[in-house]
KELOTOR-262188 format. One record per residue: residue in one letter; y, x, z of N, C-alpha, C, O in turn. Coordinates in steps of 0.02 Angstrom, whole numbers, padded with zeros to 5 digits, always signed. Each point is the difference from the previous one (the first is absolute). Layout:
BEGIN
aYXZYXZYXZYXZ/...
***
This chain:
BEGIN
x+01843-00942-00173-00036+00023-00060-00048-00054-00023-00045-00026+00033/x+00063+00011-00107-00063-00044-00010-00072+00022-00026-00018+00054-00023/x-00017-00114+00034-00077+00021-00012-00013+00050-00067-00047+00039-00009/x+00097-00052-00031-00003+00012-00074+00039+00070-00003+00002+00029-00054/x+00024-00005+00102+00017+00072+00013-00035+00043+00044-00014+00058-00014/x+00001-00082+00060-00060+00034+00041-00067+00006-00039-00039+00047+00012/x+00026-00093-00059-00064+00041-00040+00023+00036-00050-00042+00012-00044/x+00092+00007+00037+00028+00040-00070+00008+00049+00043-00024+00051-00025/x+00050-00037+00088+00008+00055+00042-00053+00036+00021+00000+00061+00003/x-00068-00117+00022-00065+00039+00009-00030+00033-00063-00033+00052-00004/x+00048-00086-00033-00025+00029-00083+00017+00063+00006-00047+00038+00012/x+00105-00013-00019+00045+00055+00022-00043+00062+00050-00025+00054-00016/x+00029-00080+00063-00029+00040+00046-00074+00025-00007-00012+00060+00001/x-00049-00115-00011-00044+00002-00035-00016+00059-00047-00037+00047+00017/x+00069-00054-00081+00004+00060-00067+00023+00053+00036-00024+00056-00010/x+00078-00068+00059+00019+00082+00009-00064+00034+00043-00014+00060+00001/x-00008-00095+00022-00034+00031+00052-00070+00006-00039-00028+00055+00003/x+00001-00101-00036-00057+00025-00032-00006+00053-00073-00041+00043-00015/x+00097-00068-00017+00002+00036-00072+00057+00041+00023-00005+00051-00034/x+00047-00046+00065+00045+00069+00014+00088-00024-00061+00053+00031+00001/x-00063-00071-00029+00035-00020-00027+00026-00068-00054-00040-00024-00039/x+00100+00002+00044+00012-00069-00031+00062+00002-00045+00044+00040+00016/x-00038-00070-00060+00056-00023-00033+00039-00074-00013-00037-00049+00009/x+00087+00037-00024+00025-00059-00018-00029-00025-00021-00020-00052+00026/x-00003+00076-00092-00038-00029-00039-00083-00025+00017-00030-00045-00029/x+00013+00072+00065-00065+00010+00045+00001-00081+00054-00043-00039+00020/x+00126+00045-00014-00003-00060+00045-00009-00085-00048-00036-00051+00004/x+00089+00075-00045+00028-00052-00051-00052-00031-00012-00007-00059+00017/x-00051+00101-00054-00064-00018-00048-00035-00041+00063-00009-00059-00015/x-00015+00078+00086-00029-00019+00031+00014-00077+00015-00044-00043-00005/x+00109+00029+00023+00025-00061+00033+00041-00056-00038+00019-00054+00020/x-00008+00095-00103+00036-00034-00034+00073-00012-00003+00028-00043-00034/x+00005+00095+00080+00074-00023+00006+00043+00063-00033-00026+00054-00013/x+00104-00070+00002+00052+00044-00039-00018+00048+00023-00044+00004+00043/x+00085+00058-00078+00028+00051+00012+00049+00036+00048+00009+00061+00002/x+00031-00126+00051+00063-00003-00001-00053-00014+00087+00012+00035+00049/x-00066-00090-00048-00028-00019+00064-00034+00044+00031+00000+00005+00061/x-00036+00039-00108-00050+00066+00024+00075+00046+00017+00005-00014+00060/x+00031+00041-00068+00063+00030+00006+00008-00014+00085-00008+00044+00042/x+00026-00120-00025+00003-00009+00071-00048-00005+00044+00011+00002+00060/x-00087-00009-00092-00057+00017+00056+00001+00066+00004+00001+00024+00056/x+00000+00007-00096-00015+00070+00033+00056+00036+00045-00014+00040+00045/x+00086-00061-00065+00058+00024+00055-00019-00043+00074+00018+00019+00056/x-00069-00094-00074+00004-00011+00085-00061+00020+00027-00013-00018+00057/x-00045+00070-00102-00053+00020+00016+00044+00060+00036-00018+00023+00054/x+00066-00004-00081+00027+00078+00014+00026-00009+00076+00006+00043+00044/x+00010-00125-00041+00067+00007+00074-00058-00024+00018-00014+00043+00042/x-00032-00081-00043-00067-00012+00059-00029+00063+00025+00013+00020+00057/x-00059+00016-00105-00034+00047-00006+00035+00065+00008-00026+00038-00040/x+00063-00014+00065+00049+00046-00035-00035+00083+00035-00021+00015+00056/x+00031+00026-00124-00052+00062+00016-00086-00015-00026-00044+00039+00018/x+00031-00093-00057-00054+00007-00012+00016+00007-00082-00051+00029-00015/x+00078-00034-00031+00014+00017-00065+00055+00055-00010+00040+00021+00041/x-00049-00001-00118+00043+00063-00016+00022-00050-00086-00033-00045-00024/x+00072+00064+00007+00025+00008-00085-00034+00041-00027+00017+00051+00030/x-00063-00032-00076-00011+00056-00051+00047-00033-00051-00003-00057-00024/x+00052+00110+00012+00052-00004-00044-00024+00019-00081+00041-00027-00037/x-00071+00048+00014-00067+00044-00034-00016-00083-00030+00031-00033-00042/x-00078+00022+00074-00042-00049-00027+00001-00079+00018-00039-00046-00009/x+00108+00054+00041+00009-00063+00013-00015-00075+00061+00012-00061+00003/x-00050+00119+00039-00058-00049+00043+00012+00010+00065+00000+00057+00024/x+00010-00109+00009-00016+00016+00085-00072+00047+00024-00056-00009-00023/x+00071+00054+00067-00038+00045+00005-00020-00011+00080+00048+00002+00039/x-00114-00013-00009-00023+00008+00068+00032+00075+00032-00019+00056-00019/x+00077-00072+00077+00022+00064+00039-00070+00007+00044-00008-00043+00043/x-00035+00086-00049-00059-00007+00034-00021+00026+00077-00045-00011+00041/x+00118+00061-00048+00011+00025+00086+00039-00041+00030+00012+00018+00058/x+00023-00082-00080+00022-00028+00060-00020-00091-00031+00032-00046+00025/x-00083+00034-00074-00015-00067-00015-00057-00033+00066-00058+00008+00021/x+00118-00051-00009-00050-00058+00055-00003-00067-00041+00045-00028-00031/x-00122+00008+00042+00025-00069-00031+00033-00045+00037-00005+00003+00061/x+00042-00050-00092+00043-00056+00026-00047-00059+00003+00027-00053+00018/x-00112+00050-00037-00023-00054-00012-00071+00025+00021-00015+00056-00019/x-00035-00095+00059-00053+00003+00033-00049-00010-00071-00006-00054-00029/x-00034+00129+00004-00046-00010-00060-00078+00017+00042-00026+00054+00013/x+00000-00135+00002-00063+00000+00037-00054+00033-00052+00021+00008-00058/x-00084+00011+00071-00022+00041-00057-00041-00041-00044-00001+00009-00061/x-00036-00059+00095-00044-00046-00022+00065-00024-00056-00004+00021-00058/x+00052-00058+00074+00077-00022-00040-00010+00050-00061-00006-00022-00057/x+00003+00098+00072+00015+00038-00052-00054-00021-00052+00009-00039-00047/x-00066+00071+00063-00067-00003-00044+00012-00070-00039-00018+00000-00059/x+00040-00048+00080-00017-00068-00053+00059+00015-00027-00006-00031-00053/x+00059+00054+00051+00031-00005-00047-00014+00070-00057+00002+00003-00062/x-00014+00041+00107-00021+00068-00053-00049-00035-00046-00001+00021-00058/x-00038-00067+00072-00058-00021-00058+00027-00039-00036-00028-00005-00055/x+00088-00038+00066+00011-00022-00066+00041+00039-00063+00027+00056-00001/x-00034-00107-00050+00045+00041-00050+00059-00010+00011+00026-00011-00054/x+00028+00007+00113+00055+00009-00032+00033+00063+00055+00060+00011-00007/x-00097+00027+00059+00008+00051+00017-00057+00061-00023+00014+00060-00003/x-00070-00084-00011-00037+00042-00041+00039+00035-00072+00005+00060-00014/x+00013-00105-00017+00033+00028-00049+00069+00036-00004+00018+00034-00048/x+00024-00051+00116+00042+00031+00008-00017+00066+00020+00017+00050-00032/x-00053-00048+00090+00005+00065+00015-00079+00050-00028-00032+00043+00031/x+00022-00065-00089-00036+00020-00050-00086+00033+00012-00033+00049-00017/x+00021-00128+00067-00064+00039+00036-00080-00025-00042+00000-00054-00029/x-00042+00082+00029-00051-00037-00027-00046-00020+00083-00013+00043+00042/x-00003-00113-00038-00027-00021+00063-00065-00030-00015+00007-00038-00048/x-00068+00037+00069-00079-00015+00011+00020-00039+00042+00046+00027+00032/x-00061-00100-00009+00007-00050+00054-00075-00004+00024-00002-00009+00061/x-00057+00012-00091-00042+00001+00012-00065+00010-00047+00001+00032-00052/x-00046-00057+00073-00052+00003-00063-00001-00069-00020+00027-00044+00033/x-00062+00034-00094+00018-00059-00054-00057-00046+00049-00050+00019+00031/x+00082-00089-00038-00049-00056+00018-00051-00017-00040+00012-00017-00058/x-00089+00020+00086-00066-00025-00027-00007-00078-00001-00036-00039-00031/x+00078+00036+00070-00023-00092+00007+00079-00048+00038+00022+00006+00058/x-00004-00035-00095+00033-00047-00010+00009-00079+00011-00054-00025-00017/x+00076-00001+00028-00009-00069-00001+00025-00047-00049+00048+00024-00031/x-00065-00080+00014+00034-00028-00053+00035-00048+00018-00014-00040+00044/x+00078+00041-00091+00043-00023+00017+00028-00053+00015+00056-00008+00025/x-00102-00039-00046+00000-00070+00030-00037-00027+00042+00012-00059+00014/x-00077+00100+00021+00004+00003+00059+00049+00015+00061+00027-00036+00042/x-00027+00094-00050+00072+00035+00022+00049-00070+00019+00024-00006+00056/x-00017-00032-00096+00069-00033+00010-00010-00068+00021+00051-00029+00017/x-00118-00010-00014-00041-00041+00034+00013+00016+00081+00033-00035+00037/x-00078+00117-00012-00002+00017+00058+00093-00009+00031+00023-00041+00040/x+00008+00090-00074+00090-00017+00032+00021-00062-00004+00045-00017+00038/x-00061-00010-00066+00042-00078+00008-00045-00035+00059+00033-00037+00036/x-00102+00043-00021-00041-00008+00062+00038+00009+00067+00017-00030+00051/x-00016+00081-00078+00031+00034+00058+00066-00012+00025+00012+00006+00060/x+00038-00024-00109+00065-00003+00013+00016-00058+00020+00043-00007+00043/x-00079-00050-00073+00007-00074+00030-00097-00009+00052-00039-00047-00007/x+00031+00099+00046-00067-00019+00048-00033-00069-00026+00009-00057+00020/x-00052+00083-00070-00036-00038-00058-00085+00043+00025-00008+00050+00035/x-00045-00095-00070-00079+00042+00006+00018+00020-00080+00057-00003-00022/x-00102+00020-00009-00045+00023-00078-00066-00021+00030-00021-00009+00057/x-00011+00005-00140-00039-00035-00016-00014+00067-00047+00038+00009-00047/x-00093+00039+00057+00001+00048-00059-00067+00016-00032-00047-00018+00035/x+00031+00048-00092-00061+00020-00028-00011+00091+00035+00035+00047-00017/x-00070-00045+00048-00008+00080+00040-00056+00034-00026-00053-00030-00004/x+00058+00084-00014-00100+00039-00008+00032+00045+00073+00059+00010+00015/x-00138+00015+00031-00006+00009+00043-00041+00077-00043-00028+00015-00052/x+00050+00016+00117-00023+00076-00044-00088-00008+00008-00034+00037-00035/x+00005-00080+00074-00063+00006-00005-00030-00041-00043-00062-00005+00001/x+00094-00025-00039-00018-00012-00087+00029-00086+00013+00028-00027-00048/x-00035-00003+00099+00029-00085-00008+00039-00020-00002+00044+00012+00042/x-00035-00072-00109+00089+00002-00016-00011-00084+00013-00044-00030-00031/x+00082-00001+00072+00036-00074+00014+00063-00014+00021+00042+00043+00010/x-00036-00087-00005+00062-00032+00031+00000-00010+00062-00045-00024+00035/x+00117+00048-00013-00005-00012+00087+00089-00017-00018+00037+00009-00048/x-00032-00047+00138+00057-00012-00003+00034+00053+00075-00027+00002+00056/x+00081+00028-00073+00043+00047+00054+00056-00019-00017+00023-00026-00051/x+00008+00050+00122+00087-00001+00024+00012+00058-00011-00034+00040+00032/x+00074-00020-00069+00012+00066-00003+00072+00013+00050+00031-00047+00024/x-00016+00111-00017+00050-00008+00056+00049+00092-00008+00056+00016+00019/x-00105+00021-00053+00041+00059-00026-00049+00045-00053-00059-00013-00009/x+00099+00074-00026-00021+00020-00034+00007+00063+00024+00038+00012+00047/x-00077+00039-00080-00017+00082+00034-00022+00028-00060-00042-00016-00042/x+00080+00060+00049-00010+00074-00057-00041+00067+00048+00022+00054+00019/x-00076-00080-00013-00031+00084+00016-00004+00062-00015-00033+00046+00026/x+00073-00047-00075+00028+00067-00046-00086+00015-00049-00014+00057-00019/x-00028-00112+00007-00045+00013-00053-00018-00094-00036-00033-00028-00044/x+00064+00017+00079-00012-00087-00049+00070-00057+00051+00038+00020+00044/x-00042-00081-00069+00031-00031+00040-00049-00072+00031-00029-00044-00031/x+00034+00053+00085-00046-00047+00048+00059-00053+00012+00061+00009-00005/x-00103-00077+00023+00038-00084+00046-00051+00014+00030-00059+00017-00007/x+00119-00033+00064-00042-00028+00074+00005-00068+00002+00049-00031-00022/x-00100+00003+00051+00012-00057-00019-00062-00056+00062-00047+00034+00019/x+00046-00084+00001-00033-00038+00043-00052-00048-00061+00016-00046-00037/x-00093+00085+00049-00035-00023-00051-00062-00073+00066-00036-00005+00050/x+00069-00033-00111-00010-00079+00029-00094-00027+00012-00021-00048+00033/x-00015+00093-00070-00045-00006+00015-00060+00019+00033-00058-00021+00004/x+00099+00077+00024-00026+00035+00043+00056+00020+00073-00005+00038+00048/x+00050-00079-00071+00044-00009+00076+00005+00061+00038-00011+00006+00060/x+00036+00054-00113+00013+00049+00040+00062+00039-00056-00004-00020-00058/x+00062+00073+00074+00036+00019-00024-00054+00058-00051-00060+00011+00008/x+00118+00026-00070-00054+00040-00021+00020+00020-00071+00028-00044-00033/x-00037+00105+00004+00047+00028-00060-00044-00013-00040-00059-00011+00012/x+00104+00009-00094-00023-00011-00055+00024+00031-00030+00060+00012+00008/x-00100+00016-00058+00030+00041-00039+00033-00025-00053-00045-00017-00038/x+00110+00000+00006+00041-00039-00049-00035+00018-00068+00002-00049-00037/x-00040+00115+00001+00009+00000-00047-00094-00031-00024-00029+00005-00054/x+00005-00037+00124-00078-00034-00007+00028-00078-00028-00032-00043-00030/x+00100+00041+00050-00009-00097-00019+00026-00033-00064+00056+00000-00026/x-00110-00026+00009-00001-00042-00079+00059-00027-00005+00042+00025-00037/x-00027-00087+00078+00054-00032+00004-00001-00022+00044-00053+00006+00032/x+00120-00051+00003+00020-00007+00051+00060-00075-00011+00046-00002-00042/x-00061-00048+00085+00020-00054+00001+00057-00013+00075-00021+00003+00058/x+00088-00018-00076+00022-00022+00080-00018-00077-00010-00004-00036-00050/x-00010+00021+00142-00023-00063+00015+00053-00039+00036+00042+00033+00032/x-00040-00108-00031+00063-00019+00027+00001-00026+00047+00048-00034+00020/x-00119+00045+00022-00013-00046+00099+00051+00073+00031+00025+00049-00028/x-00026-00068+00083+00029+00044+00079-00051+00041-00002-00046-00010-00040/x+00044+00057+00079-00013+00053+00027-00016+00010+00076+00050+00019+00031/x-00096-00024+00001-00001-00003+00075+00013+00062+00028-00015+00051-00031/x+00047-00048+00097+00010+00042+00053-00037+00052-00002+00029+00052-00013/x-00093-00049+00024-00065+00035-00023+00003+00046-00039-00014+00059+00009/x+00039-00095-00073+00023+00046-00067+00062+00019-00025+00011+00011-00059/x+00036-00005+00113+00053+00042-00027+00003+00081+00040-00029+00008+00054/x+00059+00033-00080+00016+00059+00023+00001+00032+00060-00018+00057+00015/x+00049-00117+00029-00015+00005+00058-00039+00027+00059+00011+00039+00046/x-00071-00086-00072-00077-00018+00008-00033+00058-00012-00059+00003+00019/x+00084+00049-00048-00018+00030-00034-00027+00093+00042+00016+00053-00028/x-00056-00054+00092+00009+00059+00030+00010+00064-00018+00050+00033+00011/x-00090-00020-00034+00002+00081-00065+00056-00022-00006+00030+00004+00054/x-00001-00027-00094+00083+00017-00024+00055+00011+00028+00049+00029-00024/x-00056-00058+00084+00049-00001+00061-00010+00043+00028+00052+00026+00021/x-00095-00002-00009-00030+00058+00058+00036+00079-00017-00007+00018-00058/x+00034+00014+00090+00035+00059-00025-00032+00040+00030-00005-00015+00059/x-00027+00074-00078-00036+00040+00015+00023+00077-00011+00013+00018-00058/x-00004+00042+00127+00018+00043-00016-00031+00054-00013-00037+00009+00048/x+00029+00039-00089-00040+00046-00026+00046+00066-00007+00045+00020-00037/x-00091+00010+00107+00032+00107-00023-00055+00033-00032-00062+00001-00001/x+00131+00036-00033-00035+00016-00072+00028+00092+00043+00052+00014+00030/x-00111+00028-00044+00001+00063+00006-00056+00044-00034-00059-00013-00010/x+00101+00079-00008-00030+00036-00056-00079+00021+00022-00024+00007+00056/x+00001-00001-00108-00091-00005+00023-00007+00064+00017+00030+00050-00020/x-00087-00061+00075+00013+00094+00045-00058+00024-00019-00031+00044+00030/x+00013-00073-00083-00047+00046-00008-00005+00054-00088-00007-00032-00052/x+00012+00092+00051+00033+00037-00001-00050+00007-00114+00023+00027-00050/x-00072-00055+00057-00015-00005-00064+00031-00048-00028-00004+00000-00061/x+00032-00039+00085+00028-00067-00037+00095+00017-00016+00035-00013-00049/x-00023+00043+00103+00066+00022+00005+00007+00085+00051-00009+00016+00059/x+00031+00022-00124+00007+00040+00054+00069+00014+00024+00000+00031+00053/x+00063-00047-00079+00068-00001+00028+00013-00069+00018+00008-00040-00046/x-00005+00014+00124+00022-00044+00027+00064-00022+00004+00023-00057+00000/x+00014+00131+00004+00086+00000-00004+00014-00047-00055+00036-00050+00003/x-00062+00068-00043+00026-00031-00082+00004-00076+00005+00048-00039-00008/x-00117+00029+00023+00004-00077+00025+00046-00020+00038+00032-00048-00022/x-00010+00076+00099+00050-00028+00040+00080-00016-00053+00040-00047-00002/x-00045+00107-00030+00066-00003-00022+00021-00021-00057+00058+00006-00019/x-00135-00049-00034+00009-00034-00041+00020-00077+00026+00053-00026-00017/x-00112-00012+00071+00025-00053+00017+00044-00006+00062-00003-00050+00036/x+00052+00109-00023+00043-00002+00052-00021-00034+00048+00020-00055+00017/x-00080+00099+00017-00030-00029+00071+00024+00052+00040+00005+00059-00015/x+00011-00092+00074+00006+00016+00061-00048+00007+00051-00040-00046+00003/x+00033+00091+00037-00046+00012+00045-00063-00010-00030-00049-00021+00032/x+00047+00040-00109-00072+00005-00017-00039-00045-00036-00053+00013-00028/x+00088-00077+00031-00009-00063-00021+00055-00053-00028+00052+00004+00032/x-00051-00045-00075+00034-00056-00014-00026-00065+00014-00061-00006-00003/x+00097-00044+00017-00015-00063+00004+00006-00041-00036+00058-00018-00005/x-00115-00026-00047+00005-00067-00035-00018-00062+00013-00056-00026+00007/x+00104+00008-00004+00015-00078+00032-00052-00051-00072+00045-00016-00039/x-00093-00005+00017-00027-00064-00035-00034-00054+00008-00008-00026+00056/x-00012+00005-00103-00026-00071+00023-00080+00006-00007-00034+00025-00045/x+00016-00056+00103-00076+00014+00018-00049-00030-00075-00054+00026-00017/x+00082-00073-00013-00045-00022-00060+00020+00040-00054-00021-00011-00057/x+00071+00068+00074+00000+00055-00075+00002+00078+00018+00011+00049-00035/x-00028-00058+00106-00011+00075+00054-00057+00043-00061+00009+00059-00017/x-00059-00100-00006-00047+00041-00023+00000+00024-00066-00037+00044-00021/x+00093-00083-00022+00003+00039-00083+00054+00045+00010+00010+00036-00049/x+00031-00027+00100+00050+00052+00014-00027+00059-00008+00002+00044-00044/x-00048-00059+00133-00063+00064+00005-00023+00016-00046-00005+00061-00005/x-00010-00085-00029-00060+00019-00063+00060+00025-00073-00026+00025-00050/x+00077-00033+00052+00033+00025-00048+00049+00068+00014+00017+00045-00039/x+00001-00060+00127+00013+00074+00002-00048+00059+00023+00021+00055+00018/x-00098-00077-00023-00052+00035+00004+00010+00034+00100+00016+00059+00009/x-00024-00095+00035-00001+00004+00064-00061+00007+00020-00024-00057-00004/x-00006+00084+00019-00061+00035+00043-00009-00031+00071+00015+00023+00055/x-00053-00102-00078+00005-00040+00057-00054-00004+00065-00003-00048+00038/x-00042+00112-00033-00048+00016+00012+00026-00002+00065+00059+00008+00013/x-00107-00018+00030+00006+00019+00087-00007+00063-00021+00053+00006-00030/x-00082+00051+00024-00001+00071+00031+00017+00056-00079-00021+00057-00010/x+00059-00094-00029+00048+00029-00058-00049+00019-00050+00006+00051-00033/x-00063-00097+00026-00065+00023-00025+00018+00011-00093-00038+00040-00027/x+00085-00069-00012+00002+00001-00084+00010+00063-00004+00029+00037+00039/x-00063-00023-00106+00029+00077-00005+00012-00023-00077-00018-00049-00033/x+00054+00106+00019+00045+00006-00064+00091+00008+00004+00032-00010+00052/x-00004+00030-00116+00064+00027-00011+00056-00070+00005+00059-00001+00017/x-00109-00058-00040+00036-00042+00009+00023-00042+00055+00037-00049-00005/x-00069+00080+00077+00015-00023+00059+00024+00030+00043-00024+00023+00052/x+00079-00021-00074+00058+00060+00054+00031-00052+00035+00058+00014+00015/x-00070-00051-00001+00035-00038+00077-00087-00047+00046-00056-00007-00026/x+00072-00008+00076-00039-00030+00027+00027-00067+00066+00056+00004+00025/x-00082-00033-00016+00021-00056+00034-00017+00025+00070-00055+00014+00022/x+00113-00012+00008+00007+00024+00073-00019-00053+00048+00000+00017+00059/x-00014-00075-00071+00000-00050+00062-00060-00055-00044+00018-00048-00035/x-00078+00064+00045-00045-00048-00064-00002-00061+00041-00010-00048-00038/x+00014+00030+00099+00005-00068+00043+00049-00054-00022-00005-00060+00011/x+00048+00089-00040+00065-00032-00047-00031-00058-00044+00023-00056-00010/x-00080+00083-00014-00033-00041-00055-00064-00064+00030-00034-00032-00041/x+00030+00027+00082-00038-00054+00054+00024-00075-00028+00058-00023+00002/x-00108-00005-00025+00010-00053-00047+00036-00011-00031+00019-00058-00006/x+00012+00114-00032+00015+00012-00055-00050-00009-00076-00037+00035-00034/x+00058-00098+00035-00049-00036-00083+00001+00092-00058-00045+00034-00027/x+00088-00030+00030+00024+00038-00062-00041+00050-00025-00015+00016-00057/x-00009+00016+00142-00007+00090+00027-00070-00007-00025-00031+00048+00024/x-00012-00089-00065-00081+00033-00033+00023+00020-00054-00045+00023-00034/x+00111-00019+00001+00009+00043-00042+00049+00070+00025+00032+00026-00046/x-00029-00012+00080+00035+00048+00037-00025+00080-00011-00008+00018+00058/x-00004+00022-00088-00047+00047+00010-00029+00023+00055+00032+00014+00051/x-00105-00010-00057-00042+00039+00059+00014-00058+00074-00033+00018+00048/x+00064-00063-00039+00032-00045+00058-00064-00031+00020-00029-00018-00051/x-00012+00003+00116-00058-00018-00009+00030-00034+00082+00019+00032+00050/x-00023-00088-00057+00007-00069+00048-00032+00012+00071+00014-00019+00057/x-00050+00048-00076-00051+00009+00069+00012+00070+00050-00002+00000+00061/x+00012+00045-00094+00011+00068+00013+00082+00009+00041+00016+00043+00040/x+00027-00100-00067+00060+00015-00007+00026-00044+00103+00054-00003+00030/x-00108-00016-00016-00007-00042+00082-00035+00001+00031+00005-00033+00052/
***
């Protein structure tokens, strides 16, 4: 089977299983091919798959047999969601989708493309920065990755004048220059501890009973087991996680409010962890 039928076949499987139904024409429009080619994917969807479609004679359309449809194709869910958000299964299967809330802050775009080419050929910048405590100069960093905290987009980056790794916020910098010396050992990614460092964090529903009073719900929203789930991140972005899925990082589950229905089961996790002073309630001292 070639590559170019196996995605016309998952296509297949896909629609049936999410929208309940497909047509020739449904295929045709999608992939661009005859009348005569959609005709033989779907007879070898029928001899692959067989028992997961019906004929509606009526209206023309392959129909999901739903008491005996297995898929023939592994639909991971994370896989699903990015494609449900774009438009070309959004509009098929006629959904209206919210991806998130609108971005406040941005970066511009030729910064933006300064920092990736930095990065892609292990280059420094040379950039104009304001510092949120009002001072704006030039410094020079290695940048080495980029991070979406789900409220702005941060570079990490090895800032040269203070010889320590350390985030920036992309949408603070004026402009941004690549430079054309090497890059030392020091300052690549590597070097880089927070980033390397993988840090595990159980996440369990907050027991305390004003903040959450159905725990079940929680287990069985983030499909935890024995009470808890495990997230595997990176110690230099451990703390905008916390702080965005609102984790109750308190030694003795001290936040109160609706918005802290989980809590951090193991706060020792976070032990020089740069990240964790933004962590909620997480207090360095308390936590050893």
């Amino acid at each position: 089977m070639s590559k170019a039928v196996k995605s016309r076949l998952e296509h297949i499987d896909f629609v049936l299983l999410f929208r309940g139904s497909i047509s020739r024409q449904d295929l045709m429009e999608a992939f661009g091919i005859s009348e005569a080619a959609a005709t033989r994917d779907f007879r070898q969807y029928n001899e692959t798959c067989p028992g997961n479609m019906k004929m509606n004679n009526v209206s023309k359309r392959w129909e999901i047999d739903i008491d005996s449809f297995n898929p023939c194709f592994e639909h991971r869910v994370q896989s699903v969601l990015s494609k449900l958000r774009g438009p070309k299964y959004s509009e098929l299967l006629n959904l209206n989708f919210v991806t998130g809330a609108p971005r406040l802050s941005l970066p511009n775009v030729d910064v933006l493309a300064s920092v990736t080419r930095a990065i892609a050929n292990r280059k420094a910048i040379r950039a104009h920065y304001m510092h949120a405590s009002g001072s704006s100069k030039y410094i020079e960093l290695v940048p080495h990755s980029l991070v979406d905290n789900g409220i702005r987009w941060h570079l990490r980056a090895y800032d040269r004048s203070r010889k320590v790794f350390w985030d920036f916020v992309l949408g603070r910098f004026h402009d941004a220059a690549v430079l054309t010396g090497t890059i030392d050992d020091q300052e690549s990614i590597s070097a880089d501890h927070q980033w390397n460092r993988i840090v595990k964090l159980e996440l369990a529903p907050h027991p305390n009973p004003e903040n959450l009073k159905n725990p079940k719900a929680i287990e069985l929203e983030y499909g935890m087991e024995n009470g808890f789930i495990v997230q595997e991140v990176r110690a230099a972005i451990a703390g905008y996680w916390l702080r965005l899925w609102n984790v109750d990082c308190s030694e003795n589950q001290s936040n109160r409010g609706g918005q802290y229905q989980l809590y951090l089961r193991n706060p020792p996790a976070l032990y020089d962890v740069e990240s964790a002073q933004i962590a909620p309630g997480y207090d360095a001292e308390s936590a050893h």
